[in-house]
C-alpha positions as CSV (number, residue, x, y, z in Angstrom):
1,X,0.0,0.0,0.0
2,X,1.4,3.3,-0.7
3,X,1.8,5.8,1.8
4,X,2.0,9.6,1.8
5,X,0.5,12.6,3.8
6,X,-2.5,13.8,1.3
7,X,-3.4,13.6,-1.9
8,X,-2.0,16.2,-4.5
9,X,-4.1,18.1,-6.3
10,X,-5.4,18.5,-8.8
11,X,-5.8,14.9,-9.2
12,X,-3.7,12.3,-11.2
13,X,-4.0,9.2,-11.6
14,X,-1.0,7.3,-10.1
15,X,-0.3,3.5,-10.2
16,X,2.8,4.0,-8.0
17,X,1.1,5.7,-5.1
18,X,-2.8,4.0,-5.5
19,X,-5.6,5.7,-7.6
20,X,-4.3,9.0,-7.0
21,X,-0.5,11.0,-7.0
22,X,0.1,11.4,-3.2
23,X,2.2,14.7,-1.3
24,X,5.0,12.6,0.3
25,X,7.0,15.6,2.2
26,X,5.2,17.8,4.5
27,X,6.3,21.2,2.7
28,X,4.1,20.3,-0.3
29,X,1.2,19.4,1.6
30,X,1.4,22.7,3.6
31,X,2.2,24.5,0.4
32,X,-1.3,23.3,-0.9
33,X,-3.6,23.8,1.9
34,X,-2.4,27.2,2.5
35,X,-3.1,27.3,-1.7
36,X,-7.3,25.9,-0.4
37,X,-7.2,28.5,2.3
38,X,-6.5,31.3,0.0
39,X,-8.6,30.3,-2.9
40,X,-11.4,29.1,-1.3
41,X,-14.5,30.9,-0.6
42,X,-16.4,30.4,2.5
43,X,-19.5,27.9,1.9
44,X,-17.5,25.9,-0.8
45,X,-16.3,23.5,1.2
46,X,-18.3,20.7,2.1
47,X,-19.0,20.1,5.9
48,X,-16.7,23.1,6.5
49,X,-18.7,26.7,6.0
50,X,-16.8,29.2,7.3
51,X,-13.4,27.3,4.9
52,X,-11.2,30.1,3.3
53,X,-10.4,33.2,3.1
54,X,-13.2,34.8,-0.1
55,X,-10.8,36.6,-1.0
56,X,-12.2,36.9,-4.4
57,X,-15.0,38.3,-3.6
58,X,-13.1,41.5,-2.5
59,X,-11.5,41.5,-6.1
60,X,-13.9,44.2,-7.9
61,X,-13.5,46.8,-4.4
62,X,-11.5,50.2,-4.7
63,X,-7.7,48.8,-5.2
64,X,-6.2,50.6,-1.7
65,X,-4.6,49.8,1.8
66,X,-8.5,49.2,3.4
67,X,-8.9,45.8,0.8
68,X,-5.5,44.8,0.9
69,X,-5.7,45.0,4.9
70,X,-9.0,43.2,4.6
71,X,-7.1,40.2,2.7
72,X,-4.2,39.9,4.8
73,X,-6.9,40.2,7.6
74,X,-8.9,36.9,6.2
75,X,-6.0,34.7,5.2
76,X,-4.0,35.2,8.9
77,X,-7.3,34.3,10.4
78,X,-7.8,31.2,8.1
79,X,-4.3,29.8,8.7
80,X,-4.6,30.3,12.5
81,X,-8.0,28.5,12.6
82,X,-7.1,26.1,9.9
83,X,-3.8,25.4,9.6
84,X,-2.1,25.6,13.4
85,X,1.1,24.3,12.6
86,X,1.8,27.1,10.2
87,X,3.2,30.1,11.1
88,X,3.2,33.1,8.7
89,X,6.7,35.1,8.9
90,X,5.7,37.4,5.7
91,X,2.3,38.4,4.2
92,X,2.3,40.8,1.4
93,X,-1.1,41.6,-0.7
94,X,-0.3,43.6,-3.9
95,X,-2.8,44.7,-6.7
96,X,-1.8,44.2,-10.6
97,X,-0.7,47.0,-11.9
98,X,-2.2,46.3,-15.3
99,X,-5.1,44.5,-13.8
100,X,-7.1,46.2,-10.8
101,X,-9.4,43.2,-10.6
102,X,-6.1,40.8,-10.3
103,X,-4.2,40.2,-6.8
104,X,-0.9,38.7,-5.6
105,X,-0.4,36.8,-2.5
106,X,3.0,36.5,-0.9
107,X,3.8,34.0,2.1
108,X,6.6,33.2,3.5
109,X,5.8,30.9,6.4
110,X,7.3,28.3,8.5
111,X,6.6,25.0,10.0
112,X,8.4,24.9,13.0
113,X,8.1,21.4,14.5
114,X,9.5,20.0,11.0
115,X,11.8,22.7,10.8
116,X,10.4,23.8,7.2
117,X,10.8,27.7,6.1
118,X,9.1,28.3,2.7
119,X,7.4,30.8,0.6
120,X,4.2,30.7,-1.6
121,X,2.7,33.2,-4.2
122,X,-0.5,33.1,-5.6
123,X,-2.4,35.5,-8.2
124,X,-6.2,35.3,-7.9
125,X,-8.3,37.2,-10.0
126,X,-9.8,37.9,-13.7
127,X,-8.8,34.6,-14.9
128,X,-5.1,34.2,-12.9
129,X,-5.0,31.1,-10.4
130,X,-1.4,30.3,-11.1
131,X,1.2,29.9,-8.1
132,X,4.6,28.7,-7.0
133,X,6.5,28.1,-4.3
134,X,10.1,27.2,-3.0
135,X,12.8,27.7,-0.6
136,X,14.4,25.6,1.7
137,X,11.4,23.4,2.5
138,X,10.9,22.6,-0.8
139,X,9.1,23.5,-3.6
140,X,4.8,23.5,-3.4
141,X,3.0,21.0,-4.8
142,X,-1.1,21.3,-5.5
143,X,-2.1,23.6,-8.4
């Protein structure tokens, strides 16, 4: 039987690890849920309303420190209630440039009982849901 922490999504199929590809290293499986938390908007998660931060529905308000407060607001109170065993070291909200209606999260966060420090950015907005991630903890897995 295969063994690993979650299953990475989106899903693949995966002979080696079972019907599905598996996260085998702790920094990938943080690296997506804090991914869920972000892009998630509260009452889309099954069994779990108040799950994630909405931030997309604070896409189309005024581009200024008020919203981008509000974000970082949502997302530290989603990890803390969430995700426990990450702490966030760095949280920076910026609006496109070129696109009012697109954002970018920055984390850098840690785990500190695996001694994991990594960073994670994700765009959200009009059509962007791309991401990446890295440093020493690994890179992020998820989508």
């Amino acid at each position: 039987m295969a063994e690993g922490l979650s299953v990475a999504l989106p899903l693949n199929i995966n002979t080696v690890d079972g019907a599905y590809a598996l996260h085998k290293d702790l920094a990938a499986m943080a690296n997506q849920n804090l991914k869920m938390v972000v892009l998630t908007n509260p009452g889309e998660r099954i069994m779990q309303p108040d799950f994630g931060a909405g931030i997309r529905q604070l896409l189309f308000e005024p581009a200024n420190t008020n919203t981008v407060e509000d974000v970082k607001n949502k997302i530290q109170t989603q990890v803390n209630r969430y995700l426990p065993y990450i702490n966030l070291v760095e949280l920076n909200v910026f609006v496109s440039e070129t696109d009012g209606a697109t954002l970018a999260v920055s984390l850098k966060y840690s785990i500190p009982a695996a001694n994991i420090v990594s960073d994670l950015v994700v765009d959200v907005g009009s059509g962007a849901s791309t991401s990446t991630g890295g440093g020493s903890g690994g890179s992020g897995g998820g989508y």
